[in-house]
C-alpha positions in Angstrom: 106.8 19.3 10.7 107.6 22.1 8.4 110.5 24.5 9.3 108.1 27.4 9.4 106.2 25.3 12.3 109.5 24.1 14.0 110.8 28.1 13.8 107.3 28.6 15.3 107.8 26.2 18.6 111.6 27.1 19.0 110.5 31.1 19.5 107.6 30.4 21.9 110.0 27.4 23.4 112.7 30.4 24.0 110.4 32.9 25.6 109.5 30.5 27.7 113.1 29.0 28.6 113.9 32.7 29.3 111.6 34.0 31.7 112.1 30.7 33.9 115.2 31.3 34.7 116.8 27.8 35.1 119.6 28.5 32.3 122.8 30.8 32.5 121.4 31.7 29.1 119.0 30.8 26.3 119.6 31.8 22.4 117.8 31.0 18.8 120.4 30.4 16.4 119.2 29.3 13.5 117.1 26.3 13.8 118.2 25.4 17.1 117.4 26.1 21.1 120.5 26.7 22.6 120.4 27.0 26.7 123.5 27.5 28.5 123.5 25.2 32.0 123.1 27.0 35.2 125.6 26.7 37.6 127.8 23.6 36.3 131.4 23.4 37.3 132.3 23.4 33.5 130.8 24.5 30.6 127.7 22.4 29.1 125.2 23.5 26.9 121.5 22.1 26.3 120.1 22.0 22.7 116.9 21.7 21.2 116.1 21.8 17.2 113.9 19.5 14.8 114.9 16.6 12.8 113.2 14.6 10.9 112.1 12.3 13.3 111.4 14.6 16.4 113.0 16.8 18.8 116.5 16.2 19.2 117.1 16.7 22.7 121.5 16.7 23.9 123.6 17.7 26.7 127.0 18.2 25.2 130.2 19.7 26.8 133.5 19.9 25.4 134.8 19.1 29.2 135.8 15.2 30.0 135.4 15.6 33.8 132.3 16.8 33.6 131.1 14.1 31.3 132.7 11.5 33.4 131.4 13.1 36.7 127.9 12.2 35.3 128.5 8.6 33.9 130.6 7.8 37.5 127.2 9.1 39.4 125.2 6.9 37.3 127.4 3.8 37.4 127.0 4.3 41.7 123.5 4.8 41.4 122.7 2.3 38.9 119.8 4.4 37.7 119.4 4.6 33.9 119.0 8.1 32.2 115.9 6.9 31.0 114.9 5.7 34.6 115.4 9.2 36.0 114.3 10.9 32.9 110.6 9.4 33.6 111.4 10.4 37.5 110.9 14.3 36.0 108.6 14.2 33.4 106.5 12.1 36.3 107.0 15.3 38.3 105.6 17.6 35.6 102.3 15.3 35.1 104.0 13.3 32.2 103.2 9.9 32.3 104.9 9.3 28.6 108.0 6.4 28.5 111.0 8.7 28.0 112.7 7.9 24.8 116.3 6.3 24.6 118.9 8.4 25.5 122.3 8.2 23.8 126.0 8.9 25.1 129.1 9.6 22.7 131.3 12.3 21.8 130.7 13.9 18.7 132.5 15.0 15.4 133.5 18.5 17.1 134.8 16.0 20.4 132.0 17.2 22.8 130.7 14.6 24.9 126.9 14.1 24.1 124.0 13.2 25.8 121.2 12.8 23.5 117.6 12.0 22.8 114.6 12.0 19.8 111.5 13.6 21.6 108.6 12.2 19.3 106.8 15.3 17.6 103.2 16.3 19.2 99.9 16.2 17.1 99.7 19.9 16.3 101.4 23.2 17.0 100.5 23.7 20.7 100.7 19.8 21.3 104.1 19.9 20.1 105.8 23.2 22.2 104.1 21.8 25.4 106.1 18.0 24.8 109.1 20.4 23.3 108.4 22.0 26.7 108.2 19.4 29.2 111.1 17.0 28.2 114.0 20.3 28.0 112.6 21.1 31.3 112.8 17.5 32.6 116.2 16.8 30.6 117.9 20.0 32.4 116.4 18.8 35.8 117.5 15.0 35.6 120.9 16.2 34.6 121.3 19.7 37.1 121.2 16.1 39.9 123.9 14.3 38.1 127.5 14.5 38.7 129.1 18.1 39.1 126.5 19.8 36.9 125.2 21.8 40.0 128.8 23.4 40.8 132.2 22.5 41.4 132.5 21.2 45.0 134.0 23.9 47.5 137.5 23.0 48.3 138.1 23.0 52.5 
């Protein structure tokens, strides 16, 4: 995929992300997707941009309670990311394996969850998969641990 082309999908990929309404915010900067989550009791941030071999899908927040709020739900649940990743795209008429999806804390210490989303066929094949799996990422993870508000203290 050429930058042009991934430049191409990212703009159309952020329209879209905008007008839905399921992010605190959505912004292009430079060659990435960045969506703010909705409603999480810290601050986490979805990202979207191109690499060489696919989307590169992540989660990340700087905020260790957060992170560990997640992995604790899905240690109780003994779900796999990947398990409830096909769970949405299944939702959104995707019957595609979801790829492995990676957990560590990166060089700038955020805590990362992360994923390569193969690249699609041609232009609009590729902003409809772009599409499907940020919608279906945000989803799975808006369920897990306290990414759909702080609990109300009695």
């Amino acid at each position: 995929m050429t930058s042009t082309q991934s430049q191409q999908t990212l703009r159309s990929l952020h329209d879209h992300a905008q007008k839905t309404s399921i992010f605190a915010s959505v912004a292009l900067t430079g060659e990435r997707l960045e969506c703010e989550a909705k409603d999480s009791a810290a601050k986490a941030q979805y990202r979207i941009e191109a690499a060489s071999d696919g989307w590169r899908l992540s989660l990340g927040t700087a905020d260790r309670w957060l992170s560990e709020s997640i992995e604790s739900q899905l240690v109780e649940s003994r779900d796999s990311m990947e398990d409830l990743l096909r769970e949405e795209l299944v939702d959104l008429d995707c019957l595609e394996a979801p790829p492995k999806i990676r957990h560590f804390r990166d060089e700038s210490k955020r805590y990362v969850f992360e994923c390569t989303v193969p690249f699609g066929a041609d232009l609009a094949d590729d902003l409809q998969r772009a599409q499907l799996f940020l919608f279906a990422f945000e989803s799975m993870f808006r369920q897990l641990g306290d990414m759909s508000g702080a609990e109300s203290e009695e």
